[in-house]
C-alpha positions as CSV (number, residue, x, y, z in Angstrom):
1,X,77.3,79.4,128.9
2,X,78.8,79.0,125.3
3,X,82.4,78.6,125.9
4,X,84.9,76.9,123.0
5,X,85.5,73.3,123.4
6,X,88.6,72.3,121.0
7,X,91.4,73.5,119.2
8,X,89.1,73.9,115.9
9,X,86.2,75.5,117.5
10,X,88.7,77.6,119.5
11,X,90.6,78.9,116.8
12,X,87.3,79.7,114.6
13,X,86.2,81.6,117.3
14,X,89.4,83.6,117.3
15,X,89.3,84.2,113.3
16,X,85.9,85.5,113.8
17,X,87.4,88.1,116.3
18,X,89.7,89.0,114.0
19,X,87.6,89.0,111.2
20,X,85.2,91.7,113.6
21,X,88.3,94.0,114.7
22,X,88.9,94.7,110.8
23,X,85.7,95.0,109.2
24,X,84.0,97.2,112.5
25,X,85.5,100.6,111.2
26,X,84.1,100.5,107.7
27,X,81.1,101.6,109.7
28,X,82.9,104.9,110.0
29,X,83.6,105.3,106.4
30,X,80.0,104.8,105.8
31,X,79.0,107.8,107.5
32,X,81.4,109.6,106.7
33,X,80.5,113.4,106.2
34,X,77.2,112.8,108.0
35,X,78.1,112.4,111.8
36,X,81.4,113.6,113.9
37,X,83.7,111.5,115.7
38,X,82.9,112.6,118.5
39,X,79.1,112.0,118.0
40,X,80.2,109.0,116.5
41,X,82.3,107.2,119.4
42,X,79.3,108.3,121.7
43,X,77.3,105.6,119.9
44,X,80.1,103.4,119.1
45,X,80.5,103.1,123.4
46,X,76.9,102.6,124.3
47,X,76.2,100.6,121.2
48,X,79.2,97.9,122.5
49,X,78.1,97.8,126.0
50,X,73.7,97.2,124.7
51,X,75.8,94.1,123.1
52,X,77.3,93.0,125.5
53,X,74.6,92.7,127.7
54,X,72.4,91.4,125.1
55,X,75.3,88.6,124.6
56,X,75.7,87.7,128.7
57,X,71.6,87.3,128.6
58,X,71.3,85.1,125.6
59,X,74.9,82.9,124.9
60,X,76.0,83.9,128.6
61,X,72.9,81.2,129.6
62,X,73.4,78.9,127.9
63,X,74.5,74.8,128.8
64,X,73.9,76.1,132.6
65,X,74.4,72.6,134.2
66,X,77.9,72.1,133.0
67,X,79.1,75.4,132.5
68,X,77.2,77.8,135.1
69,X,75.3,80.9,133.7
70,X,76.7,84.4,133.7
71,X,74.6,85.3,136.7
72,X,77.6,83.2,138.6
73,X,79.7,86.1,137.5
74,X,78.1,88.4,140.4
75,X,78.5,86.0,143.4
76,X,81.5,84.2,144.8
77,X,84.2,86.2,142.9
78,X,86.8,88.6,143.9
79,X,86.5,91.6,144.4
80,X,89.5,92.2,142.7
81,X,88.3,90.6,139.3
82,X,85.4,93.1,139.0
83,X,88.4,95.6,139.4
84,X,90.8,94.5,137.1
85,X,87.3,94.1,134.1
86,X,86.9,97.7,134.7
87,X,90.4,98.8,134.9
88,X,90.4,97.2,131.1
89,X,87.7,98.9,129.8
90,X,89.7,102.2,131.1
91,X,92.2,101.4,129.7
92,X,91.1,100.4,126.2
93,X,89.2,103.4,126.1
94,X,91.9,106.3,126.6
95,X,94.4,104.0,124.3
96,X,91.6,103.6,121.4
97,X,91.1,107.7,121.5
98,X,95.1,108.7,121.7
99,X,95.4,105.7,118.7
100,X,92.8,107.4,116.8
101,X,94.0,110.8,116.9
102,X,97.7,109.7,116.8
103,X,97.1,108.0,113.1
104,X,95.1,111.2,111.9
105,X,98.3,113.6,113.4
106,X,101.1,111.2,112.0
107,X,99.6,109.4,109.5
108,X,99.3,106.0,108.1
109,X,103.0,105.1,107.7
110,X,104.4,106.0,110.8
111,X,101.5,105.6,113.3
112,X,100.4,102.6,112.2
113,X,103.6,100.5,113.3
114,X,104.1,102.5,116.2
115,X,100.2,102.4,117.4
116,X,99.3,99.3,116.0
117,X,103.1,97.2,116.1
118,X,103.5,98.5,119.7
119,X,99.9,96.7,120.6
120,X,100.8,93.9,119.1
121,X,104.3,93.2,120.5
122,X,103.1,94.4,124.2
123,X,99.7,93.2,124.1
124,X,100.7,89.3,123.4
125,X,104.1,89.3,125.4
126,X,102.7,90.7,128.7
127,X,99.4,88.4,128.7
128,X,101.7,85.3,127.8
129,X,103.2,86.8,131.2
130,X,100.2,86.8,133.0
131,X,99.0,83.6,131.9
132,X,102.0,81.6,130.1
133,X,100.4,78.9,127.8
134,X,102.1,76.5,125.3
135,X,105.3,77.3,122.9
136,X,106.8,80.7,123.9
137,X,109.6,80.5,120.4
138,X,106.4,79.4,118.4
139,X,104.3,82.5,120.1
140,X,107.4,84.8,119.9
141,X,107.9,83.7,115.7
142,X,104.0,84.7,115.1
143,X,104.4,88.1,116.9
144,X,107.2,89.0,115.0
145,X,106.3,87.7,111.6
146,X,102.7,89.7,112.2
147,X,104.6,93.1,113.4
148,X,106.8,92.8,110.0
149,X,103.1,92.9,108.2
150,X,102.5,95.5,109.9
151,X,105.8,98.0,108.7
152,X,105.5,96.3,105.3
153,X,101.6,97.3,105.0
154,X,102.6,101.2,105.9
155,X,105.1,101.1,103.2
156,X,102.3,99.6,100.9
157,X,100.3,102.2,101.8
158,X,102.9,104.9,101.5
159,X,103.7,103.9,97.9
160,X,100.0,103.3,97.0
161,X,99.0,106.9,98.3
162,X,102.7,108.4,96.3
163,X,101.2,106.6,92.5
164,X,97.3,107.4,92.9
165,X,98.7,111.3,93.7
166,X,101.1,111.0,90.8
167,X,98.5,109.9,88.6
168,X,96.1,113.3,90.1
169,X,99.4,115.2,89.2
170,X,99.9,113.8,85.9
171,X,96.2,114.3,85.0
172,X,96.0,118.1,86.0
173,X,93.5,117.6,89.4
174,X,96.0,117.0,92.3
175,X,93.7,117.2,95.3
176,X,95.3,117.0,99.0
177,X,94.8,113.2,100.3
178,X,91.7,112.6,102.9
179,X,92.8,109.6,103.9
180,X,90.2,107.6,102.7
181,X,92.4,105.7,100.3
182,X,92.8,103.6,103.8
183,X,91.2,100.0,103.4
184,X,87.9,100.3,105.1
185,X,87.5,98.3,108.1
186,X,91.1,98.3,110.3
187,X,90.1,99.0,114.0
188,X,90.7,103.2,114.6
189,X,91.9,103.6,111.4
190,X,88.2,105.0,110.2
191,X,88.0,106.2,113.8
192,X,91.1,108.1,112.7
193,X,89.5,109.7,110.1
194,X,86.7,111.2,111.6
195,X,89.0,112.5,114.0
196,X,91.3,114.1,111.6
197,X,88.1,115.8,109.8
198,X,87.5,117.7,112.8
199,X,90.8,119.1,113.6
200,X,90.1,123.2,113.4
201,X,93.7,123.4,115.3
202,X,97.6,124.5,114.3
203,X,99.9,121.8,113.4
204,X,101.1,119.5,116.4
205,X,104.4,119.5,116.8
206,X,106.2,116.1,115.3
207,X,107.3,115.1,119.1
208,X,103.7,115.3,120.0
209,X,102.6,113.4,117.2
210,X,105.4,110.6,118.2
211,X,104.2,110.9,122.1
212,X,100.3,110.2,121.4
213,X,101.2,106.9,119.4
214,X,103.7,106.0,121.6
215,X,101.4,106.1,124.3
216,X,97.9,105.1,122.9
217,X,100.1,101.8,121.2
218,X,101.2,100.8,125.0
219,X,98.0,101.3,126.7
220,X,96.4,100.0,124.0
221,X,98.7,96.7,124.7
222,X,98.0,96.7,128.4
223,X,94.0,95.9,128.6
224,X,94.0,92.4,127.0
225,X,96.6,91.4,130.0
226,X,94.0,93.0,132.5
227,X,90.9,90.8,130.8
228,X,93.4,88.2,131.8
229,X,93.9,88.5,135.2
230,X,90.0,89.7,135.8
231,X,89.0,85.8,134.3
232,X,92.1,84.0,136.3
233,X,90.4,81.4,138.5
234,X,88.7,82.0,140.2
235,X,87.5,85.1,138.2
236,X,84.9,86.4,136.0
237,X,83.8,84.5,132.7
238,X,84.2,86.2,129.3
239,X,80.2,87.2,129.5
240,X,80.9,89.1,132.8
241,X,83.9,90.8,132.2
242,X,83.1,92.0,129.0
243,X,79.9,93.6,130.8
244,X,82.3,95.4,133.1
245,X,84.8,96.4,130.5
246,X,82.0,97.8,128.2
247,X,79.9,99.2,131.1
248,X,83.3,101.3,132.0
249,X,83.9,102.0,128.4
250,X,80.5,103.7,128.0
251,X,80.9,105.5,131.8
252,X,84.5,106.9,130.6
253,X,83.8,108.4,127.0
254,X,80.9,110.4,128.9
255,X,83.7,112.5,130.4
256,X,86.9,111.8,127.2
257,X,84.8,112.9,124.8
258,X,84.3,116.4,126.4
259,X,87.8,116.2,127.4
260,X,89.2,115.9,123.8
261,X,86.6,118.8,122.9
262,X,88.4,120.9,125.3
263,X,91.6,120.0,125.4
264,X,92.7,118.4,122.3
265,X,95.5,115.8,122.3
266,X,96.2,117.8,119.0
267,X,96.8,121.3,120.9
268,X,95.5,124.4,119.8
269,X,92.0,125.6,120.6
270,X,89.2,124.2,122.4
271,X,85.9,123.4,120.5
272,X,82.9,123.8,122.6
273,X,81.2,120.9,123.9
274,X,77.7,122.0,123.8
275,X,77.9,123.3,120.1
276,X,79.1,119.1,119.5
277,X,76.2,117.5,121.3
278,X,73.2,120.0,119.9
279,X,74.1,118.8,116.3
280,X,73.5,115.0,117.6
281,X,69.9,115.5,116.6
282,X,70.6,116.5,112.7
283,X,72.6,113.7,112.4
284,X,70.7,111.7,110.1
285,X,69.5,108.5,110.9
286,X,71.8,106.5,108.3
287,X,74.8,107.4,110.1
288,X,73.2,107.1,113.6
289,X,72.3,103.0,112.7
290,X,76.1,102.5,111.2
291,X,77.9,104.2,114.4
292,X,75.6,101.8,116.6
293,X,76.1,98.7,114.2
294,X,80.0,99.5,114.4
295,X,80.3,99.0,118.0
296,X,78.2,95.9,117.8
297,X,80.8,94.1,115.4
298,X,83.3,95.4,117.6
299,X,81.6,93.8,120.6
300,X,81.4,90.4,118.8
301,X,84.6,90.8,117.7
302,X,85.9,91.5,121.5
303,X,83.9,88.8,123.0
304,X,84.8,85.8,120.5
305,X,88.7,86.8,121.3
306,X,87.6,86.7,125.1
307,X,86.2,83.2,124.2
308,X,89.1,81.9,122.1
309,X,91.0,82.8,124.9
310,X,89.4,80.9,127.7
311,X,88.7,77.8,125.6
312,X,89.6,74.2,126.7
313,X,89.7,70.6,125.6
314,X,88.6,68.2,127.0
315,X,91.5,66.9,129.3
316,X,91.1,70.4,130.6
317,X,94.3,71.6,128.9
318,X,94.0,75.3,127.1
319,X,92.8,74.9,123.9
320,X,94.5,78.5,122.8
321,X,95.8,81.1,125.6
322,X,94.9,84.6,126.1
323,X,98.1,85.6,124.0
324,X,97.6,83.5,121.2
325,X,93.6,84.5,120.9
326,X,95.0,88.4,121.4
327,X,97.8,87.5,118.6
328,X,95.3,86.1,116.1
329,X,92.9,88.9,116.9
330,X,95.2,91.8,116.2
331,X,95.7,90.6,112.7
332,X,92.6,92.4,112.0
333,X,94.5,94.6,109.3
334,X,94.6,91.6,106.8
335,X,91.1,91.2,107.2
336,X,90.7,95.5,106.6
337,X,92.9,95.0,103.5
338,X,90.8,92.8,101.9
339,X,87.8,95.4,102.3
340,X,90.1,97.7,101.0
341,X,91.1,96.1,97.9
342,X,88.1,93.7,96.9
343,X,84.9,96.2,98.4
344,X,86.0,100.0,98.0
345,X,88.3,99.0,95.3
346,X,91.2,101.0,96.7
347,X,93.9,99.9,95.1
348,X,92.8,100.5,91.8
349,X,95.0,101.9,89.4
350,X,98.6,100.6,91.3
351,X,101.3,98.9,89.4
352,X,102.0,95.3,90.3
353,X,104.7,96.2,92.6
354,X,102.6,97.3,95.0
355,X,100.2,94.4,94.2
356,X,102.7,92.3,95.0
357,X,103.8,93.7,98.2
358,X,100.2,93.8,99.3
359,X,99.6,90.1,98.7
360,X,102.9,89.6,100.7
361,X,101.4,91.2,103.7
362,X,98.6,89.0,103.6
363,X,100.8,85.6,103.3
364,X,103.0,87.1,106.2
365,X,99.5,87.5,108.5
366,X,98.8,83.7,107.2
367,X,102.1,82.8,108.6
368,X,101.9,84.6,111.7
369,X,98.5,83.0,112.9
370,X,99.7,79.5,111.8
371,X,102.4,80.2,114.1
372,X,100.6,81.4,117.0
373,X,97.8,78.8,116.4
374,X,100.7,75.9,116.4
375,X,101.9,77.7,119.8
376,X,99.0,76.2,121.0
Protein backbone atom coordinates (compact mmCIF):
# COMPACT_ATOMS: atom_id res chain seq x y z
CA UNK A 1 0.00 0.00 0.00
CA UNK A 2 1.08 3.73 -0.63
CA UNK A 3 2.32 4.88 2.58
CA UNK A 4 4.80 8.28 2.84
CA UNK A 5 8.43 7.45 2.87
CA UNK A 6 10.39 10.84 4.05
CA UNK A 7 10.02 13.94 5.67
CA UNK A 8 9.34 15.69 2.10
CA UNK A 9 6.88 13.29 0.77
CA UNK A 10 5.35 13.17 4.37
CA UNK A 11 4.81 16.62 4.73
CA UNK A 12 3.29 17.07 1.03
CA UNK A 13 1.01 14.61 1.85
CA UNK A 14 -0.05 16.52 4.90
CA UNK A 15 -0.35 20.06 2.88
CA UNK A 16 -2.60 18.20 0.56
CA UNK A 17 -4.87 17.29 3.59
CA UNK A 18 -4.96 20.55 4.46
CA UNK A 19 -5.29 21.91 1.28
CA UNK A 20 -8.72 19.25 0.96
CA UNK A 21 -10.22 20.21 4.57
CA UNK A 22 -10.46 24.01 3.18
CA UNK A 23 -11.48 23.84 -0.24
CA UNK A 24 -14.27 20.66 0.43
CA UNK A 25 -17.01 23.14 1.62
CA UNK A 26 -17.05 25.41 -1.38
CA UNK A 27 -19.00 22.51 -2.61
CA UNK A 28 -21.73 23.73 -0.30
CA UNK A 29 -21.70 27.19 -1.55
CA UNK A 30 -22.14 25.92 -4.92
CA UNK A 31 -25.35 24.54 -4.33
CA UNK A 32 -26.43 26.75 -2.39
CA UNK A 33 -30.26 27.42 -2.65
CA UNK A 34 -30.69 24.20 -4.63
CA UNK A 35 -30.34 21.34 -1.97
CA UNK A 36 -30.78 21.34 2.09
CA UNK A 37 -28.31 20.57 4.53
CA UNK A 38 -29.75 17.94 5.52
CA UNK A 39 -30.09 16.46 1.97
CA UNK A 40 -26.85 17.67 1.56
CA UNK A 41 -24.79 15.93 4.54
CA UNK A 42 -26.76 12.67 3.38
CA UNK A 43 -24.60 12.77 0.32
CA UNK A 44 -21.67 14.38 1.82
CA UNK A 45 -21.59 10.86 4.31
CA UNK A 46 -22.07 8.22 1.68
CA UNK A 47 -20.10 10.09 -0.84
CA UNK A 48 -16.90 9.90 1.79
CA UNK A 49 -17.25 6.39 2.70
CA UNK A 50 -17.72 5.22 -1.76
CA UNK A 51 -14.08 7.01 -1.46
CA UNK A 52 -12.88 5.50 0.81
CA UNK A 53 -13.43 2.28 -0.36
CA UNK A 54 -12.56 3.18 -3.79
CA UNK A 55 -9.05 4.41 -2.12
CA UNK A 56 -8.37 0.95 0.16
CA UNK A 57 -9.08 -1.03 -3.36
CA UNK A 58 -6.82 0.96 -5.63
CA UNK A 59 -3.72 2.94 -3.33
CA UNK A 60 -4.64 0.44 -0.30
CA UNK A 61 -2.91 -2.41 -2.89
CA UNK A 62 -0.44 -1.16 -3.86
CA UNK A 63 3.71 -2.20 -3.16
CA UNK A 64 2.09 -5.45 -1.50
CA UNK A 65 5.46 -7.31 -0.91
CA UNK A 66 6.96 -4.65 1.34
CA UNK A 67 4.12 -2.99 2.64
CA UNK A 68 1.08 -5.65 2.96
CA UNK A 69 -2.29 -4.76 1.12
CA UNK A 70 -5.31 -3.41 2.95
CA UNK A 71 -6.93 -6.80 2.96
CA UNK A 72 -4.21 -7.38 6.05
CA UNK A 73 -6.43 -4.89 7.78
CA UNK A 74 -9.24 -7.65 8.37
CA UNK A 75 -7.03 -10.46 9.82
CA UNK A 76 -4.63 -10.53 12.76
CA UNK A 77 -5.72 -7.25 14.43
CA UNK A 78 -7.38 -6.35 17.54
CA UNK A 79 -10.37 -6.35 18.06
CA UNK A 80 -10.13 -3.37 19.80
CA UNK A 81 -8.65 -1.36 16.75
CA UNK A 82 -11.73 -1.96 14.65
CA UNK A 83 -13.40 -0.40 17.78
CA UNK A 84 -11.54 2.55 18.42
CA UNK A 85 -11.84 3.32 13.86
CA UNK A 86 -15.46 3.23 14.55
CA UNK A 87 -15.65 5.00 17.69
CA UNK A 88 -13.81 7.92 15.43
CA UNK A 89 -16.05 8.03 12.89
CA UNK A 90 -18.83 8.59 15.81
CA UNK A 91 -17.32 10.86 16.99
CA UNK A 92 -16.37 13.06 14.09
CA UNK A 93 -19.77 12.79 12.98
CA UNK A 94 -21.87 14.22 16.09
CA UNK A 95 -18.89 17.02 16.54
CA UNK A 96 -19.00 18.03 12.61
CA UNK A 97 -23.09 18.53 13.04
CA UNK A 98 -22.99 20.48 16.65
CA UNK A 99 -19.92 22.57 14.74
CA UNK A 100 -22.01 23.30 11.95
CA UNK A 101 -24.97 24.43 13.64
CA UNK A 102 -22.98 26.11 16.41
CA UNK A 103 -21.25 28.62 13.71
CA UNK A 104 -24.74 29.31 11.97
CA UNK A 105 -26.33 30.06 15.90
CA UNK A 106 -23.22 32.10 17.05
CA UNK A 107 -21.72 33.23 14.17
CA UNK A 108 -18.36 33.57 12.53
CA UNK A 109 -16.57 35.56 15.23
CA UNK A 110 -17.21 33.77 18.19
CA UNK A 111 -17.81 30.13 17.08
CA UNK A 112 -15.11 29.98 15.01
CA UNK A 113 -12.37 30.20 17.83
CA UNK A 114 -14.38 28.34 20.12
CA UNK A 115 -15.34 25.42 17.51
CA UNK A 116 -12.51 25.56 15.47
CA UNK A 117 -9.53 26.86 18.23
CA UNK A 118 -10.94 24.28 20.67
CA UNK A 119 -10.15 21.44 17.78
CA UNK A 120 -7.16 22.58 17.27
CA UNK A 121 -5.68 22.93 20.76
CA UNK A 122 -7.36 19.51 21.95
CA UNK A 123 -7.07 17.70 18.82
CA UNK A 124 -2.98 18.02 18.58
CA UNK A 125 -2.28 17.94 22.42
CA UNK A 126 -4.21 14.69 23.23
CA UNK A 127 -2.87 12.67 20.12
CA UNK A 128 0.73 13.98 20.87
CA UNK A 129 -0.53 12.11 24.25
CA UNK A 130 -1.42 9.10 22.61
CA UNK A 131 1.40 8.82 20.47
CA UNK A 132 4.30 11.39 21.64
CA UNK A 133 6.61 12.14 18.65
CA UNK A 134 9.55 14.59 18.26
CA UNK A 135 9.72 18.33 19.85
CA UNK A 136 6.85 18.89 22.31
CA UNK A 137 8.02 23.16 22.78
CA UNK A 138 8.35 23.14 18.85
CA UNK A 139 4.71 21.26 18.57
CA UNK A 140 3.28 23.38 21.42
CA UNK A 141 4.83 27.01 19.51
CA UNK A 142 2.85 25.77 16.09
CA UNK A 143 -0.50 25.06 18.05
CA UNK A 144 -0.43 28.27 19.53
CA UNK A 145 0.77 30.44 16.80
CA UNK A 146 -2.13 28.61 14.44
CA UNK A 147 -4.95 29.19 17.31
CA UNK A 148 -3.89 33.08 17.27
CA UNK A 149 -4.83 32.77 13.32
CA UNK A 150 -7.60 31.62 14.20
CA UNK A 151 -9.03 34.71 16.80
CA UNK A 152 -7.28 37.07 14.49
CA UNK A 153 -9.24 35.61 11.23
CA UNK A 154 -12.74 36.15 13.29
CA UNK A 155 -11.87 39.67 13.93
CA UNK A 156 -10.99 39.91 10.17
CA UNK A 157 -14.04 38.69 9.47
CA UNK A 158 -15.97 40.72 11.93
CA UNK A 159 -14.51 43.99 10.51
CA UNK A 160 -14.84 42.81 6.84
CA UNK A 161 -18.63 41.94 7.39
CA UNK A 162 -19.02 45.70 9.71
CA UNK A 163 -17.45 47.89 6.11
CA UNK A 164 -19.21 45.78 3.31
CA UNK A 165 -22.63 46.56 5.59
CA UNK A 166 -21.52 50.13 6.04
CA UNK A 167 -20.99 50.52 2.48
CA UNK A 168 -24.98 48.72 1.90
CA UNK A 169 -25.93 51.51 4.50
CA UNK A 170 -24.19 54.31 2.99
CA UNK A 171 -25.62 53.34 -0.44
CA UNK A 172 -29.38 53.11 0.65
CA UNK A 173 -29.74 48.95 0.19
CA UNK A 174 -28.72 47.53 3.66
CA UNK A 175 -29.71 43.92 3.34
CA UNK A 176 -29.41 41.55 6.58
CA UNK A 177 -26.01 39.39 6.12
CA UNK A 178 -26.41 35.61 4.78
CA UNK A 179 -23.24 34.68 5.68
CA UNK A 180 -21.94 34.04 2.45
CA UNK A 181 -19.34 36.76 2.66
CA UNK A 182 -17.53 33.61 4.43
CA UNK A 183 -14.43 32.45 2.30
CA UNK A 184 -15.64 29.43 0.41
CA UNK A 185 -14.03 26.35 1.31
CA UNK A 186 -13.30 26.24 5.40
CA UNK A 187 -14.50 22.75 6.67
CA UNK A 188 -18.40 23.26 8.24
CA UNK A 189 -18.21 26.67 7.71
CA UNK A 190 -20.50 26.15 4.22
CA UNK A 191 -21.92 23.21 6.11
CA UNK A 192 -22.87 26.10 8.53
CA UNK A 193 -24.63 27.80 6.08
CA UNK A 194 -26.93 25.42 4.87
CA UNK A 195 -27.80 24.81 8.27
CA UNK A 196 -28.54 28.28 9.24
CA UNK A 197 -30.92 28.60 5.95
CA UNK A 198 -33.04 26.08 7.34
CA UNK A 199 -33.59 27.22 10.82
CA UNK A 200 -37.69 27.92 10.92
CA UNK A 201 -37.10 28.12 14.93
CA UNK A 202 -37.12 31.00 17.83
CA UNK A 203 -33.81 32.37 18.78
CA UNK A 204 -31.47 30.05 20.94
CA UNK A 205 -30.62 31.23 23.93
CA UNK A 206 -26.86 32.80 23.96
CA UNK A 207 -25.87 29.92 26.67
CA UNK A 208 -27.04 27.38 24.21
CA UNK A 209 -25.31 28.84 21.48
CA UNK A 210 -22.00 28.87 23.73
CA UNK A 211 -22.80 25.00 24.80
CA UNK A 212 -23.13 23.54 21.15
CA UNK A 213 -19.60 25.07 20.22
CA UNK A 214 -18.19 24.19 23.25
CA UNK A 215 -19.02 20.86 22.75
CA UNK A 216 -18.88 20.11 18.96
CA UNK A 217 -15.05 22.04 19.25
CA UNK A 218 -14.07 19.06 21.94
CA UNK A 219 -15.51 16.18 20.33
CA UNK A 220 -14.49 17.40 17.29
CA UNK A 221 -10.75 17.35 18.99
CA UNK A 222 -11.20 13.85 20.32
CA UNK A 223 -11.54 11.54 16.91
CA UNK A 224 -8.01 12.28 15.43
CA UNK A 225 -6.61 10.77 18.94
CA UNK A 226 -8.99 7.65 18.40
CA UNK A 227 -7.57 7.23 14.56
CA UNK A 228 -4.45 7.08 16.58
CA UNK A 229 -4.85 4.52 18.90
CA UNK A 230 -7.03 2.36 16.17
CA UNK A 231 -3.44 2.30 13.77
CA UNK A 232 -1.06 1.73 17.08
CA UNK A 233 0.79 -1.44 16.31
CA UNK A 234 -0.28 -3.57 15.89
CA UNK A 235 -3.48 -1.81 14.46
CA UNK A 236 -5.23 -0.96 11.40
CA UNK A 237 -3.47 0.87 8.39
CA UNK A 238 -4.80 4.33 7.29
CA UNK A 239 -6.80 2.42 4.21
CA UNK A 240 -8.70 0.31 6.88
CA UNK A 241 -9.50 2.64 9.39
CA UNK A 242 -10.59 5.13 7.31
CA UNK A 243 -13.09 2.38 5.92
CA UNK A 244 -14.37 1.97 9.36
CA UNK A 245 -14.46 5.54 10.29
CA UNK A 246 -16.42 6.46 7.06
CA UNK A 247 -18.53 3.18 7.14
CA UNK A 248 -19.71 4.49 10.75
CA UNK A 249 -19.94 7.98 9.52
CA UNK A 250 -22.51 7.01 6.80
CA UNK A 251 -24.37 4.30 9.46
CA UNK A 252 -24.71 7.39 12.10
CA UNK A 253 -26.04 10.44 9.93
CA UNK A 254 -28.93 7.76 8.86
CA UNK A 255 -30.24 8.28 12.41
CA UNK A 256 -28.51 12.36 13.28
CA UNK A 257 -29.99 13.63 10.48
CA UNK A 258 -33.59 12.64 11.52
CA UNK A 259 -32.60 13.53 14.90
CA UNK A 260 -31.65 17.24 14.18
CA UNK A 261 -35.07 17.24 12.09
CA UNK A 262 -36.80 16.52 15.24
CA UNK A 263 -35.09 17.79 17.73
CA UNK A 264 -33.08 20.69 16.76
CA UNK A 265 -29.80 21.58 18.63
CA UNK A 266 -31.30 25.09 17.86
CA UNK A 267 -34.65 24.41 20.03
CA UNK A 268 -37.95 25.37 18.97
CA UNK A 269 -40.04 23.18 16.68
CA UNK A 270 -39.52 19.98 15.03
CA UNK A 271 -39.53 19.85 11.15
CA UNK A 272 -40.84 16.68 9.76
CA UNK A 273 -38.54 14.18 8.52
CA UNK A 274 -40.55 12.72 5.76
CA UNK A 275 -41.53 16.23 4.25
CA UNK A 276 -37.11 16.56 4.09
CA UNK A 277 -36.43 13.33 2.36
CA UNK A 278 -39.50 13.49 -0.35
CA UNK A 279 -37.88 16.82 -1.75
CA UNK A 280 -34.48 14.60 -2.28
CA UNK A 281 -35.75 13.83 -5.69
CA UNK A 282 -36.33 17.70 -7.03
CA UNK A 283 -33.10 18.34 -5.98
CA UNK A 284 -31.53 19.02 -9.14
CA UNK A 285 -28.77 17.16 -10.29
CA UNK A 286 -26.03 20.07 -10.13
CA UNK A 287 -26.31 20.21 -6.51
CA UNK A 288 -26.66 16.36 -6.06
CA UNK A 289 -22.86 15.89 -8.12
CA UNK A 290 -21.30 18.94 -5.84
CA UNK A 291 -22.72 17.42 -2.34
CA UNK A 292 -21.11 13.98 -3.57
CA UNK A 293 -17.89 15.69 -4.93
CA UNK A 294 -17.61 17.50 -1.48
CA UNK A 295 -17.34 14.56 0.59
CA UNK A 296 -14.89 13.08 -1.89
CA UNK A 297 -12.31 16.01 -1.24
CA UNK A 298 -13.04 15.67 2.21
CA UNK A 299 -12.14 11.94 2.00
CA UNK A 300 -8.83 12.76 0.30
CA UNK A 301 -8.22 15.29 2.44
CA UNK A 302 -8.86 12.85 5.63
CA UNK A 303 -6.94 10.02 4.28
CA UNK A 304 -3.62 12.06 3.16
CA UNK A 305 -3.57 13.43 6.99
CA UNK A 306 -4.03 9.64 8.09
CA UNK A 307 -0.98 9.04 5.70
CA UNK A 308 1.17 11.98 6.79
CA UNK A 309 0.64 10.72 10.05
CA UNK A 310 1.86 7.16 9.84
CA UNK A 311 4.76 8.02 7.57
CA UNK A 312 8.36 6.86 8.12
CA UNK A 313 11.94 7.12 7.07
CA UNK A 314 13.93 4.93 6.33
CA UNK A 315 15.76 4.13 9.74
CA UNK A 316 12.17 3.53 10.71
CA UNK A 317 11.94 6.82 12.74
CA UNK A 318 8.46 8.89 12.25
CA UNK A 319 8.73 10.97 9.53
CA UNK A 320 5.78 13.34 11.03
CA UNK A 321 3.45 12.13 14.08
CA UNK A 322 -0.22 11.93 14.21
CA UNK A 323 -0.14 15.45 16.03
CA UNK A 324 1.91 17.25 13.76
CA UNK A 325 -0.06 15.70 10.39
CA UNK A 326 -3.49 16.77 12.61
CA UNK A 327 -1.71 20.33 13.29
CA UNK A 328 -0.88 20.90 9.64
CA UNK A 329 -4.24 19.67 8.57
CA UNK A 330 -6.35 21.88 10.68
CA UNK A 331 -4.80 24.92 9.11
CA UNK A 332 -7.27 24.38 6.48
CA UNK A 333 -8.72 27.99 7.04
CA UNK A 334 -5.69 29.63 5.29
CA UNK A 335 -6.26 27.46 2.49
CA UNK A 336 -10.38 28.62 2.66
CA UNK A 337 -9.16 32.17 2.76
CA UNK A 338 -7.48 32.14 -0.17
CA UNK A 339 -10.74 30.89 -2.01
CA UNK A 340 -12.30 33.52 -0.39
CA UNK A 341 -10.31 36.34 -1.43
CA UNK A 342 -8.75 35.22 -4.88
CA UNK A 343 -12.05 32.95 -6.32
CA UNK A 344 -15.37 34.50 -4.90
CA UNK A 345 -13.65 37.77 -4.62
CA UNK A 346 -14.93 38.34 -1.05
CA UNK A 347 -13.02 40.81 0.17
CA UNK A 348 -13.70 43.26 -2.33
CA UNK A 349 -14.31 46.62 -1.56
CA UNK A 350 -12.22 46.48 2.19
CA UNK A 351 -9.73 49.09 3.19
CA UNK A 352 -6.13 47.99 3.55
CA UNK A 353 -6.50 47.49 7.21
CA UNK A 354 -8.29 44.64 6.92
CA UNK A 355 -6.09 43.60 3.87
CA UNK A 356 -3.45 43.67 6.00
CA UNK A 357 -4.71 41.82 8.80
CA UNK A 358 -5.83 39.08 6.44
CA UNK A 359 -2.39 38.65 4.88
CA UNK A 360 -1.13 38.39 8.62
CA UNK A 361 -3.33 35.46 9.24
CA UNK A 362 -1.86 33.77 6.48
CA UNK A 363 1.99 34.46 7.45
CA UNK A 364 0.88 33.35 11.11
CA UNK A 365 -0.60 29.72 9.45
CA UNK A 366 2.99 29.81 7.47
CA UNK A 367 4.63 30.07 10.82
CA UNK A 368 2.58 27.64 12.54
CA UNK A 369 3.21 24.57 10.05
CA UNK A 370 6.97 25.47 9.83
CA UNK A 371 6.86 24.94 13.38
CA UNK A 372 5.01 21.93 13.67
CA UNK A 373 6.84 20.51 10.55
CA UNK A 374 10.36 21.33 12.36
CA UNK A 375 8.74 19.42 15.49
CA UNK A 376 9.33 16.65 13.48
Amino acid sequence: MFVPTGTTQALAVALLSMCCWGTWGNSLKFSDGLIRFELFYLNFSFSVFAFAVIAALTFGMLDADTKGTFMDDWSGKPLNRYAYAFAAGLVFNVANLMLCKGISMLGLALAFPLCIGTALVLGTLVTYVVKPSGSLPLLLAGVFIAFCAVCLASFVHKMKEEQLEAKKSAAGSVSPGTGNELPGGEAGLMAAEGGARDVKNAEPSFARKVLVCVIGGILMGLWNPLVTLAEEEPGLSAYGELTIYTFATVLSSLFLVPLILTWPLEGGASTPVGGVLSEYKDVPMKAHAWSLFGGAVWCLGTLANALAGSSLRKDGTAALSSAESYAIGQCANMIAIFWGFFFFKEFEGCDWKVQAMLALVCLLYVGAIACIALAG
